[in-house]
VOZATI-179457 format. One record per residue (C-alpha): y, z, x; residue in three letters; residue number from 1. Coordinates in Angstrom, 1 decimal. Layout:
residues N
ZALUM        y        z        x   resn   resi
ZALUM        Y        Z        X    Ala    NUM
...
This chain:
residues 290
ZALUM        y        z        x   resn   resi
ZALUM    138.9    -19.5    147.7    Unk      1
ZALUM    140.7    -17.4    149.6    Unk      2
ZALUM    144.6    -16.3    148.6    Unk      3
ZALUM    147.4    -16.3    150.8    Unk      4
ZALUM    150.4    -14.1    148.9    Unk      5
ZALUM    153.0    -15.4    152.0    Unk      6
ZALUM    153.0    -19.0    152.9    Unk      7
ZALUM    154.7    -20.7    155.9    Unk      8
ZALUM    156.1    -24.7    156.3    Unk      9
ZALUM    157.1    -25.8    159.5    Unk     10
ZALUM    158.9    -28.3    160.1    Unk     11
ZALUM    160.2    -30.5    163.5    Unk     12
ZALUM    158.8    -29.0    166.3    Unk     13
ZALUM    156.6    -26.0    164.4    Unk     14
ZALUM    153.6    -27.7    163.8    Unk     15
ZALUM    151.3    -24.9    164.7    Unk     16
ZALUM    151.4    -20.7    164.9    Unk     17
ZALUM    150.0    -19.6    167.8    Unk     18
ZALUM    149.3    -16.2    167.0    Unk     19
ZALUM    147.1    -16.9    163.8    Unk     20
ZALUM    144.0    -15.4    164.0    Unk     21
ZALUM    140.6    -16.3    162.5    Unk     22
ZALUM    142.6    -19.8    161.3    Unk     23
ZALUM    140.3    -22.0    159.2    Unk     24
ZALUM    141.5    -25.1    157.2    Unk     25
ZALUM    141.6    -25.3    153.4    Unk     26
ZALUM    141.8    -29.2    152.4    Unk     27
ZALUM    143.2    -28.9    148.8    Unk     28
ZALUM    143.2    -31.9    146.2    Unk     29
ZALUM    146.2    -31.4    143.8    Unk     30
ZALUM    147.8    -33.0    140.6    Unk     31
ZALUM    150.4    -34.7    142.9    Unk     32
ZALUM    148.0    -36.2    145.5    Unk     33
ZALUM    146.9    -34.5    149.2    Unk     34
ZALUM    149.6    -32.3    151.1    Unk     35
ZALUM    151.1    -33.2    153.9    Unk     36
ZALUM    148.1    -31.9    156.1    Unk     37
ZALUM    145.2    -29.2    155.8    Unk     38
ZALUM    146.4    -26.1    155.3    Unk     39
ZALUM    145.4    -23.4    158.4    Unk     40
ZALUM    144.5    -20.0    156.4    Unk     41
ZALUM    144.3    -16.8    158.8    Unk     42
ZALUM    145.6    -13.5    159.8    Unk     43
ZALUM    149.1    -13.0    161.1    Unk     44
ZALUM    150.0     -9.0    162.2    Unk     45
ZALUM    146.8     -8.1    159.3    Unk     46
ZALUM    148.3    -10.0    156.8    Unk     47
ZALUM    146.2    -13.7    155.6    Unk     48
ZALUM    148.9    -16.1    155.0    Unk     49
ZALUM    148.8    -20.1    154.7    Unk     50
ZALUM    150.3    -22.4    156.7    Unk     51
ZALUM    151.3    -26.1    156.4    Unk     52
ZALUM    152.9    -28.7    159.2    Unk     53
ZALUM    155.3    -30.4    156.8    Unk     54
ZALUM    155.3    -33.8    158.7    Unk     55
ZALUM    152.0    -33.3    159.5    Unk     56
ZALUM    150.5    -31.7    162.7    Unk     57
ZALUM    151.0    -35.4    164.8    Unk     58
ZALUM    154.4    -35.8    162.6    Unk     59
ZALUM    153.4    -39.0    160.8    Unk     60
ZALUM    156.0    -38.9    157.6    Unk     61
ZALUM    158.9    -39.0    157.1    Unk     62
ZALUM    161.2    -37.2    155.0    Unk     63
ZALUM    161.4    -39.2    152.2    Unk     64
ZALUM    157.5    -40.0    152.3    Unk     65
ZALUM    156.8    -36.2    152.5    Unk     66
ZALUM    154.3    -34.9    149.6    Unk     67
ZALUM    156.5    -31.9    148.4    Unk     68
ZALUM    155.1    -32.1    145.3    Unk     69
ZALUM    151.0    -31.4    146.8    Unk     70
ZALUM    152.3    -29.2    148.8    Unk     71
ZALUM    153.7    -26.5    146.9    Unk     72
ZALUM    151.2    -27.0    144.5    Unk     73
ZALUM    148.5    -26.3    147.2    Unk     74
ZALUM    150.4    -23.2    148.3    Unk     75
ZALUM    150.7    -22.2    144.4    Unk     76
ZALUM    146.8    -23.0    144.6    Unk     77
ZALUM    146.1    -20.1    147.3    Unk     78
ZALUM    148.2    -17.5    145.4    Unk     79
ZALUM    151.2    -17.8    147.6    Unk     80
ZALUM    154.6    -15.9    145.9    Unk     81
ZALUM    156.9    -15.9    149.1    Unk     82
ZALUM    157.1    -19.2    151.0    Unk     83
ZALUM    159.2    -19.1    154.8    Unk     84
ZALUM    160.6    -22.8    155.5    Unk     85
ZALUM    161.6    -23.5    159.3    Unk     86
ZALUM    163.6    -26.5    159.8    Unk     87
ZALUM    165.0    -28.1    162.6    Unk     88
ZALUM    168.9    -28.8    161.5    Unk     89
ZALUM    172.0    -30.1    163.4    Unk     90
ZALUM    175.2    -27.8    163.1    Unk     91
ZALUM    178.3    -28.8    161.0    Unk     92
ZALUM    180.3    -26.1    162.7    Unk     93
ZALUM    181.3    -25.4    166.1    Unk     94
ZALUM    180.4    -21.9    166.2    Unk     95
ZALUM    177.2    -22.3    164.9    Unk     96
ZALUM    175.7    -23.5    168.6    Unk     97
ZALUM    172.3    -25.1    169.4    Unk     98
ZALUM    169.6    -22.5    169.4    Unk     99
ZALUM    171.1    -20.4    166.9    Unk    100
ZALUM    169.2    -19.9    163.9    Unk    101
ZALUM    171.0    -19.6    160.0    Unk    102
ZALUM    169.8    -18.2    156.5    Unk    103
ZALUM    171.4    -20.4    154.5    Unk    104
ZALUM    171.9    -19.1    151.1    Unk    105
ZALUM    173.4    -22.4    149.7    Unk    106
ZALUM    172.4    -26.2    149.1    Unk    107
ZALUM    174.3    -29.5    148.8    Unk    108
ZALUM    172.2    -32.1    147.4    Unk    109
ZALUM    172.4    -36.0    149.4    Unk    110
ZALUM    169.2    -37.3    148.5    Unk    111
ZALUM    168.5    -40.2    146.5    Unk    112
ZALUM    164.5    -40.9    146.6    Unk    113
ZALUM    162.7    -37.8    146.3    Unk    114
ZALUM    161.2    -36.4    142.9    Unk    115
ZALUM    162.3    -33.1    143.1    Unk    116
ZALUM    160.1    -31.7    139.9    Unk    117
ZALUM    156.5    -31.1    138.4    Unk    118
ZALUM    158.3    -31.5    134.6    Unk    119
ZALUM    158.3    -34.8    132.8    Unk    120
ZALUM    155.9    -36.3    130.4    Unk    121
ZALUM    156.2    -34.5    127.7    Unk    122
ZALUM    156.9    -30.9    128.9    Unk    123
ZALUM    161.0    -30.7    129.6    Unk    124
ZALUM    161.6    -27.3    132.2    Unk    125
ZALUM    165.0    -26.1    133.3    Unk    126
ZALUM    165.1    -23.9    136.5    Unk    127
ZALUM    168.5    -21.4    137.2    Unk    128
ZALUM    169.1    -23.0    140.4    Unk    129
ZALUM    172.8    -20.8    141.1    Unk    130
ZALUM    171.3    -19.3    143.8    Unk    131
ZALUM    168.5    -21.7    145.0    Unk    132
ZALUM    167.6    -19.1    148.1    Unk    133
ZALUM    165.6    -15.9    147.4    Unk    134
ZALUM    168.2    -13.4    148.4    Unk    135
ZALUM    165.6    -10.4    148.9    Unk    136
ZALUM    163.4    -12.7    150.8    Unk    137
ZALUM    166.1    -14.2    153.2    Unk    138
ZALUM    168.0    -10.9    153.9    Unk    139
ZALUM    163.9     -9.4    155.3    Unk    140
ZALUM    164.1    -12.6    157.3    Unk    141
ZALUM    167.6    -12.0    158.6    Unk    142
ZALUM    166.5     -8.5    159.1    Unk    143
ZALUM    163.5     -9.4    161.3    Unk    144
ZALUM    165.9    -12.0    163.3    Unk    145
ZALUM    167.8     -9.2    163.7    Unk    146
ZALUM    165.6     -6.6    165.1    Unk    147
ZALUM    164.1     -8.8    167.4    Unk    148
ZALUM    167.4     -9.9    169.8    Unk    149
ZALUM    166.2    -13.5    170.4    Unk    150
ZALUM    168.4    -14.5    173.8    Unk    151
ZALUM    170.3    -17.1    173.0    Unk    152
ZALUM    169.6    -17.1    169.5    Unk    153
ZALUM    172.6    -16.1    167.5    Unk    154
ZALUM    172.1    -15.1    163.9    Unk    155
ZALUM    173.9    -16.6    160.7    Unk    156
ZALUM    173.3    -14.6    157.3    Unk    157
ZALUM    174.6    -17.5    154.9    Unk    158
ZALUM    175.5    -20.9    155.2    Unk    159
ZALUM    175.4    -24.1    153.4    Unk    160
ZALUM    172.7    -26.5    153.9    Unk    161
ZALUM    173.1    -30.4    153.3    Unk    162
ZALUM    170.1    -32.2    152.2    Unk    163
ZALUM    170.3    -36.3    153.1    Unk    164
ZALUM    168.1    -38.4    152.7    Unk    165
ZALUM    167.4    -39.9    155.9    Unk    166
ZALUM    165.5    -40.7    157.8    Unk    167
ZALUM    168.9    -42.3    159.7    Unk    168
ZALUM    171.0    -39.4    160.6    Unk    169
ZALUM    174.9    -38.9    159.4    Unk    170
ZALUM    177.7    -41.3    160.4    Unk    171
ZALUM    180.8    -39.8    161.7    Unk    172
ZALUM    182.9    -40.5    158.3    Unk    173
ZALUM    179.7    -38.6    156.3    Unk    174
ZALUM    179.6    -35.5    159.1    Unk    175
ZALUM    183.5    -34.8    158.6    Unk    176
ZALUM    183.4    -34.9    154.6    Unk    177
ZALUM    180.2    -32.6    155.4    Unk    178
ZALUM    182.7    -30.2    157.2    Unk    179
ZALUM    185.6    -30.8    154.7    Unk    180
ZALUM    183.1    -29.0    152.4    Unk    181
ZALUM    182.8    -25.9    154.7    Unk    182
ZALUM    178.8    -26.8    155.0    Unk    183
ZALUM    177.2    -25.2    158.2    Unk    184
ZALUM    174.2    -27.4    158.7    Unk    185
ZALUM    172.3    -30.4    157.7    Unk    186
ZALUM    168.7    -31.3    157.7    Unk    187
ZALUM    166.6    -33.4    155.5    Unk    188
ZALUM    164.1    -31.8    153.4    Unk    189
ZALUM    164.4    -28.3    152.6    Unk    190
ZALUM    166.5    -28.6    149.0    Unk    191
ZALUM    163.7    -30.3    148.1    Unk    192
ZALUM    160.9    -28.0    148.8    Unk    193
ZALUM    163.4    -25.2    147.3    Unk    194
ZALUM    163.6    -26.5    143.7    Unk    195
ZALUM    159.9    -26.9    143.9    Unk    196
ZALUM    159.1    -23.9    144.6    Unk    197
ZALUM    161.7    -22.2    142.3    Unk    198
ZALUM    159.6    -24.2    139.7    Unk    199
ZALUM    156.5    -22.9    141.0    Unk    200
ZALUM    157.9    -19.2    140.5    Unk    201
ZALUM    157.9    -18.7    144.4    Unk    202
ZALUM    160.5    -17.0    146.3    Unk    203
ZALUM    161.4    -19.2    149.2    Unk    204
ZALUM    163.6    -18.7    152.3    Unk    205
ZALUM    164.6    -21.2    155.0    Unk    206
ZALUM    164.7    -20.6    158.6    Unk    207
ZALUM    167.2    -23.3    159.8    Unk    208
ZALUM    166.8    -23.7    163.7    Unk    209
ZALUM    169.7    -25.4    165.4    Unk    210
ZALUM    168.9    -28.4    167.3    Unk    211
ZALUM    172.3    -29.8    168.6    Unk    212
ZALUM    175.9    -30.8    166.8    Unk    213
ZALUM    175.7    -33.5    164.4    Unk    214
ZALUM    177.5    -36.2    165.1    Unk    215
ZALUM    181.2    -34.8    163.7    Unk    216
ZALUM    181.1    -32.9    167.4    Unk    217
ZALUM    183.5    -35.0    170.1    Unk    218
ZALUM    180.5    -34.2    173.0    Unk    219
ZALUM    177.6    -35.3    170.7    Unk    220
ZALUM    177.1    -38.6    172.9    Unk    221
ZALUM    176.5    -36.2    175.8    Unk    222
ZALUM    173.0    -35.0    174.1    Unk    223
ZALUM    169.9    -35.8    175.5    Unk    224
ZALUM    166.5    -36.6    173.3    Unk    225
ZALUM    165.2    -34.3    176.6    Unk    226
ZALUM    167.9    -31.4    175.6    Unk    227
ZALUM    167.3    -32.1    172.1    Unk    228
ZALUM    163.4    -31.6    172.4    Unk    229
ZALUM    163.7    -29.1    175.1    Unk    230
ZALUM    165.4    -26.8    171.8    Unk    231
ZALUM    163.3    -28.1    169.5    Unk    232
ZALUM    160.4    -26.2    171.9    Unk    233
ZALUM    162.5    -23.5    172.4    Unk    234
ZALUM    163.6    -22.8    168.5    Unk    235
ZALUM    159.7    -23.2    167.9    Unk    236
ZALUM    158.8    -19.9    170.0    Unk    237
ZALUM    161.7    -17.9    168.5    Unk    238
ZALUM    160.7    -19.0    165.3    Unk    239
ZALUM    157.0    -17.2    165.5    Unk    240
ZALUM    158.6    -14.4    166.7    Unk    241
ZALUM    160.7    -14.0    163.2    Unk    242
ZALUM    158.2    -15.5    161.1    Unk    243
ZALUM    155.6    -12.6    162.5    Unk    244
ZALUM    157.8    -10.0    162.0    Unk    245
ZALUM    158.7    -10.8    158.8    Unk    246
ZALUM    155.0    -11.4    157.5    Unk    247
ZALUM    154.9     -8.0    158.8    Unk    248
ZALUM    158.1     -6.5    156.8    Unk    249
ZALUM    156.6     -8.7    153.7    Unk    250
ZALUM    153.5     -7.1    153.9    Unk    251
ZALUM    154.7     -3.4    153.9    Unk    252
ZALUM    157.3     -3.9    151.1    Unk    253
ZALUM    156.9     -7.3    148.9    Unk    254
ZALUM    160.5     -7.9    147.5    Unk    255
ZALUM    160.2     -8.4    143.8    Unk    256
ZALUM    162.1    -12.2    143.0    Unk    257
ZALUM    163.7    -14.0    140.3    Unk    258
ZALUM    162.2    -16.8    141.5    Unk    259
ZALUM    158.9    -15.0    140.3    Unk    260
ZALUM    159.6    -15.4    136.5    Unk    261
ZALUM    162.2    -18.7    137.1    Unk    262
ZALUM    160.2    -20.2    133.7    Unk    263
ZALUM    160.4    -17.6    131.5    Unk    264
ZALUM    162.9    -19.6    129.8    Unk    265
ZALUM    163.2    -22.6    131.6    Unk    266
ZALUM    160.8    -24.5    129.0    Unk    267
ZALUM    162.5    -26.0    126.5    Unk    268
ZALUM    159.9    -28.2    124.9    Unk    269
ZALUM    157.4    -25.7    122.3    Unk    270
ZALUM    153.9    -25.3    124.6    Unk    271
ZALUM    151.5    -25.7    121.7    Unk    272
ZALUM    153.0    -29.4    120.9    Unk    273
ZALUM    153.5    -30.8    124.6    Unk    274
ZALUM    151.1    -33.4    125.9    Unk    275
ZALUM    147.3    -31.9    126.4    Unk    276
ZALUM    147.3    -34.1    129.6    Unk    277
ZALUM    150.8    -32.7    131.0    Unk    278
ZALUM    149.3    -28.9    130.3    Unk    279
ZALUM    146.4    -30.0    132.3    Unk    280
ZALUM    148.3    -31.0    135.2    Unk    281
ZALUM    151.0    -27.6    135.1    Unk    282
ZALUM    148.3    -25.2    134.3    Unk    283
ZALUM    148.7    -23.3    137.4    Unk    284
ZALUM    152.2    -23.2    136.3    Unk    285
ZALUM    152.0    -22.4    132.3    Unk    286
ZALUM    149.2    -20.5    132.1    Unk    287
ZALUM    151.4    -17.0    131.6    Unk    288
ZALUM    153.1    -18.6    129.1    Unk    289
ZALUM    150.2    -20.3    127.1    Unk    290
């Protein structure tokens, strides 16, 4: 099979990188069912990396009936260690304008349906979750952002991310306790995929693309689903640029990650008495510490 050390997820609007070279996909069977999609293995600036359409490449799930569990398995499968999540996201802040893009480096949990673990049946695990974004990892994505001078695409280094559940968006009353909290955007999976793949022992940084204001913003009814899509095409582009450019910094220096020993001890439960079955299924996981 071949390995993939950096692995990409896009999300709303990213369903496809257009500079990929010598893409083939990888169908992989996991533990936790099928992936979202087939994952499209190739070459981006020399470098093979993996990457996945969250919602599928025609979008056909929705957030709450999204695999996360197959699919950072499969990218554990092809030897990913750093995974880039873009996201679409609406702002909670009015400085933080459509088209911008933000590194959060903070998550507020709303969901209420999602298993957000590989641990259970008999083997109990305990990530550090303090800081749930790879800060080595974000700051070379910021970097990239950064070097590149996207027009119209202002940079945040930081932020907080809400997670809800969705697939309805926010009412007003949820928005403005959103902004009470000093939160700078809100999307709908990437909490989720970030606790995986902590578990996983992956580094993982989101790129959170602006879309519009959520609903808090006193000219939200004056969006359009056209301006709304015509940012979700325009927050694709500028995402390939950053995510090439920072395959590329990856590439020349890999950042060494907590996130790359987050179960050294995390395990509470003794290895050689946990279920043979559950072993079975987290091998990919355990085996350093078997």
């Amino acid at each position: 099979m071949v390995e993939a050390k950096i692995g990409i997820i896009g999300g709303s609007g990213l369903y496809k990188m257009d500079a990929l070279k010598n893409a083939k996909e990888v169908k992989l069977d996991t533990p936790f069912g099928s992936p979202s999609d087939a994952l499209i293995v190739g070459t981006l600036e020399d470098t093979t990396v993996a990457f996945l359409a969250r919602h599928g490449r025609d979008h056909h799930l929705l957030p709450s009936e999204l695999p996360f569990r197959a699919n950072i398995h499969a990218m554990k499968q092809l030897g990913v260690e750093y995974i880039i999540s873009a996201s679409a996201v609406g702002s909670l802040k009015a400085e933080v304008k459509p088209l911008d893009i933000v590194i959060p480096d903070q998550f507020i949990d709303r969901t209420k349906n999602r298993l957000a673990t590989f641990f259970g049946d008999g083997i109990v695990a305990h990530i550090a979750f303090g800081d749930p974004v790879c800060p080595q990892l974000a700051n070379i994505v910021a970097d990239a952002i950064e070097s590149l001078n996207i027009p119209d695409a202002h940079l945040h280094r930081g932020g907080t991310y809400v997670c809800m559940e969705g697939p309805a968006f926010s009412t007003k009353a949820e928005s403005n306790l959103y902004r009470s909290w000093d939160a700078t955007v809100i999307g709908m999976t990437n909490l989720t995929e970030a606790k995986l793949a902590r578990e996983a022992e992956i580094a993982y940084a989101t790129l959170a693309l602006v879309t519009d204001y959520d609903c808090w913003h006193p000219e939200h009814d004056s969006v359009t689903v056209e301006m709304i899509i015509d940012n979700l095409r325009h927050n694709a582009i500028n995402a390939q640029k950053a995510i090439q450019e920072t395959v590329k910094r990856i590439s020349t220096d890999p950042p060494e990650s907590i996130a790359h020993a987050a179960l050294q001890y995390a395990i509470l439960t003794p290895l050689d008495k946990a279920p043979a079955a559950t072993k079975a299924k987290l091998k990919i996981f355990l085996k350093k510490y078997l």
